[in-house]
C-alpha positions in Angstrom: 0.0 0.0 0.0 1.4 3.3 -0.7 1.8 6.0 2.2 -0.8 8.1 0.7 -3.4 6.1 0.7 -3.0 4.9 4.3 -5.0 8.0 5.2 -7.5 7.5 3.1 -8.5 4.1 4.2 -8.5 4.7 7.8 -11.0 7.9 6.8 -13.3 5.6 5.3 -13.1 2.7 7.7 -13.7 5.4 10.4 -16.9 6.9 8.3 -18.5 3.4 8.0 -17.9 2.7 11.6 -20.0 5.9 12.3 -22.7 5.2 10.2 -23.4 1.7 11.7 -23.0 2.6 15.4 -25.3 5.5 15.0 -27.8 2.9 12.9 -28.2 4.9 10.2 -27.7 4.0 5.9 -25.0 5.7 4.7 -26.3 6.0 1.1 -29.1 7.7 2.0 -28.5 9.3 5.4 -31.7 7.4 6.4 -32.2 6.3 10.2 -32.2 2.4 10.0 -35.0 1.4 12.9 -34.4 -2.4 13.1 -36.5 -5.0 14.5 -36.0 -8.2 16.9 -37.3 -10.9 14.4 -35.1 -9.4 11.3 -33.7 -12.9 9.7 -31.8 -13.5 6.4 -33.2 -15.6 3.9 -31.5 -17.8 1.2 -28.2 -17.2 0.0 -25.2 -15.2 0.3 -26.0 -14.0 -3.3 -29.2 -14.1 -3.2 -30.7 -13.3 0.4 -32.7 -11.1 1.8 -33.3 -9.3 5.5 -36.7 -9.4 6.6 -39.1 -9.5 9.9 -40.0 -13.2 9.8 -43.1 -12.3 12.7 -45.2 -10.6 10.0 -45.1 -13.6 7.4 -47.8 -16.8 7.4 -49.1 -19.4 5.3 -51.4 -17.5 4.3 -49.4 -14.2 3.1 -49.1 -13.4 -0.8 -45.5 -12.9 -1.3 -44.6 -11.3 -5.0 -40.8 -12.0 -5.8 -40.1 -9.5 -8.7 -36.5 -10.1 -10.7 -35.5 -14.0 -9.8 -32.2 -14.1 -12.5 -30.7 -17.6 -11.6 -30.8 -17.7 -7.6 -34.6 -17.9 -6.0 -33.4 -19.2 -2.5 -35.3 -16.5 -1.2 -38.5 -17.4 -2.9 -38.4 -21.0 -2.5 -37.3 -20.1 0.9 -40.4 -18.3 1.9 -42.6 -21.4 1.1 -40.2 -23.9 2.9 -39.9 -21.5 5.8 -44.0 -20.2 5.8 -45.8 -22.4 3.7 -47.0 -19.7 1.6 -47.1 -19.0 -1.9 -45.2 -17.3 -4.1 -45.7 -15.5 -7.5 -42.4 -14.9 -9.4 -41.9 -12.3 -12.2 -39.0 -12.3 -14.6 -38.8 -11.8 -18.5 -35.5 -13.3 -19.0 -34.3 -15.8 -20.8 -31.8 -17.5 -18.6 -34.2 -16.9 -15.4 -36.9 -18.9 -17.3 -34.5 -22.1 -18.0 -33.3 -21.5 -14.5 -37.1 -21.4 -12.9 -38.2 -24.2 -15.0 -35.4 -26.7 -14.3 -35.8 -25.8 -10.3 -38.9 -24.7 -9.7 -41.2 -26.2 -12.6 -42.3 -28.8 -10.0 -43.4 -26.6 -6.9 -46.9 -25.8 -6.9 -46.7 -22.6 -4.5 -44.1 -21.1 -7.0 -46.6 -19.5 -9.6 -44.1 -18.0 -12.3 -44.9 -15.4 -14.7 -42.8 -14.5 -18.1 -43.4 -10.3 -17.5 -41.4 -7.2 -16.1 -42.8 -4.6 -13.8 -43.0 -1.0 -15.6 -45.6 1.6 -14.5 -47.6 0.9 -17.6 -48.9 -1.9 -19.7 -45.7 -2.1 -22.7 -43.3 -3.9 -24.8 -39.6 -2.5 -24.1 -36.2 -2.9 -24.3 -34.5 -4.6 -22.2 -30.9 -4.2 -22.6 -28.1 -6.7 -21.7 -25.6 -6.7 -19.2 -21.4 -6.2 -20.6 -20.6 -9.2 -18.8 -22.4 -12.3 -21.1 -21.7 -14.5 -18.8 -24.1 -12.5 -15.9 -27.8 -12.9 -16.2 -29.4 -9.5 -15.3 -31.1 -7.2 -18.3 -32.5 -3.9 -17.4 -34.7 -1.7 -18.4 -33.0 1.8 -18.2 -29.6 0.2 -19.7 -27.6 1.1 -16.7 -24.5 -0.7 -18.0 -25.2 1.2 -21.1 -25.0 -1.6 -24.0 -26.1 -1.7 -27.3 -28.0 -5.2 -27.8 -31.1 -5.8 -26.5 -34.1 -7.9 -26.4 -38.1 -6.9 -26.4 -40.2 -8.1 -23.2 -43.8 -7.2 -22.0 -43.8 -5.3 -18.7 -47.4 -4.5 -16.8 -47.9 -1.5 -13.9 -47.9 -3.9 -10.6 -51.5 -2.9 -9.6 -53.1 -4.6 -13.5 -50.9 -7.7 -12.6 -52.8 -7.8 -8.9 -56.3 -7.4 -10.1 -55.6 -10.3 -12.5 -54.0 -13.0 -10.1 -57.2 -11.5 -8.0 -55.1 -9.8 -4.8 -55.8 -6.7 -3.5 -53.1 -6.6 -1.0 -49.7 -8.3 -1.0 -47.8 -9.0 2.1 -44.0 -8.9 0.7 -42.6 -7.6 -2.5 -39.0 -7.9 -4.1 -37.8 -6.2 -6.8 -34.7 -6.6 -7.7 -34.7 -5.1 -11.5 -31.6 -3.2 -12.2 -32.6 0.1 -11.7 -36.5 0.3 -12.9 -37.5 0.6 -9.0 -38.0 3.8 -9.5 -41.0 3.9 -11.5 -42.2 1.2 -10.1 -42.0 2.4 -6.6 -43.7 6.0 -7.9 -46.8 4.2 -9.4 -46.9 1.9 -5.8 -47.4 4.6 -4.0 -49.8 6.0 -6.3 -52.4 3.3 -6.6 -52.0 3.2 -3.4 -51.1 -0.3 -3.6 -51.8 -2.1 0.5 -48.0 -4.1 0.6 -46.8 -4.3 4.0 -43.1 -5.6 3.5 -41.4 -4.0 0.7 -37.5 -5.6 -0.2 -36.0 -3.5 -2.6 -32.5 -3.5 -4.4 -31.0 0.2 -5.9 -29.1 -1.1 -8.0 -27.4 2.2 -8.8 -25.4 1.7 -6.1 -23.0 -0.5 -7.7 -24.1 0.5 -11.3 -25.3 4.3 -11.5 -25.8 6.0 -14.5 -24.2 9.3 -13.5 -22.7 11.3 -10.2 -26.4 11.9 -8.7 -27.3 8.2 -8.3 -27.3 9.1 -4.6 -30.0 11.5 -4.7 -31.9 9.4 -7.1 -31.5 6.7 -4.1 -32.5 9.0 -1.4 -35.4 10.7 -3.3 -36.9 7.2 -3.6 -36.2 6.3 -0.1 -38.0 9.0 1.5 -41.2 8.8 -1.0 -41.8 5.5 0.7 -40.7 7.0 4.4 -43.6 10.1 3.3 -46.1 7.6 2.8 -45.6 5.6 6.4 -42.8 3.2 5.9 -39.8 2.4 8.0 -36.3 1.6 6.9 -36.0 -2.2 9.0 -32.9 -2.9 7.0 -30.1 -1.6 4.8 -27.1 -5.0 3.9 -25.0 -2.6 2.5 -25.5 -4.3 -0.9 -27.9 -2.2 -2.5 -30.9 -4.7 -0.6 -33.5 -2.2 1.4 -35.9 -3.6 3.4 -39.0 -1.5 4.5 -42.0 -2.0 6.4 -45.3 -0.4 6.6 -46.3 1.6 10.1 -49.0 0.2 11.9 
């Protein structure tokens, strides 16, 4: 390590130290207020953070971008019984979901993107061909893409015949956004929401943050709590009683 940079790394060890013994996200600046029955579920890769207490057999969990690791979803129907309706136009997450999941009955998988509208859009590839995640808004800015059908969350509800979901994931490379807007204006009843910003590790320009933050305190304005933040990108809020 060169001298130089010695005082630099103990700068940013000391600023993450703060952040996480005053509990609060250091992306957003948001107040973290955890929970006593927070548990991960599924992978390393794959897991999420949430509060197990507020999860049954009978909750509707929607799992929203599965690429090729859904130990999360097919952990919430080993751990609650429940069932679980997957969403995911690509390619290699279809193979993937029908080799491992085409046998489950409580994994109802559905070939469709969430958008804030009814469409048929790009979806752009990742650099990397040998990663699985497309996305919407291009955030790894490539040329080739592929055309999917994406629906606005609250038409896909009103056809499975829910008017209430329990948990959501999304994890879809950078189209939260939208989706999280039109949530909160169909006033959509979801009481766990797990979301990935996936501009943290991929942004499209300097104000990624701000993006992030705006987005986190839209959901805060409208009565949810910040449970979790992994550090990862992973969010994981939950609706005030």
């Amino acid at each position: 390590m060169k001298l130089q940079q010695i005082p630099n790394k103990i700068a940013t060890k000391l600023s993450n130290y703060t952040f996480q013994l005053f509990g609060i996200d250091k992306i957003s600046g948001t107040k973290v207020k955890t929970r006593d029955d927070l548990e991960e579920l599924g992978t390393e890769y794959g897991g999420w953070v949430i509060p197990v207490n507020l999860l049954d057999s009978n909750s509707i969990c929607y799992c929203v971008g599965c690429g090729e690791d859904i130990s999360f979803d097919l952990s919430l129907i080993d751990r609650f019984g429940c069932d679980v309706f997957a969403f995911d136009p690509t390619p290699r997450a279809i193979q993937h979901i029908q080799k491992v999941a085409g046998d489950i009955p409580q994994y109802r998988f559905f070939e469709i993107g969430l958008w804030d509208k009814e469409d048929r859009l790009k979806f752009y590839v990742p650099q990397d061909s040998s990663h699985v995640s497309h996305s919407l808004l291009n955030l790894q800015k490539t040329e080739n893409y592929i055309c999917v059908s994406v629906n606005r969350l609250i038409n896909i509800m009103q056809e499975m015949g829910h008017a209430k979901i329990d948990l959501l994931k999304i994890d879809i490379e950078g189209a939260e956004y939208k989706v999280i807007e039109s949530i909160l204006e169909d006033k959509i009843e979801i009481e766990i929401i797990c979301v990935e910003y996936d501009e943290c590790f991929n942004p499209l320009d300097r104000n990624f943050q701000a993006r992030i933050k705006a987005s986190i305190n839209s959901l805060l304005a409208h009565g949810y709590s910040l449970v979790c933040a992994q550090g990862n990108g992973n969010y994981t809020f939950v609706k005030d009683v």
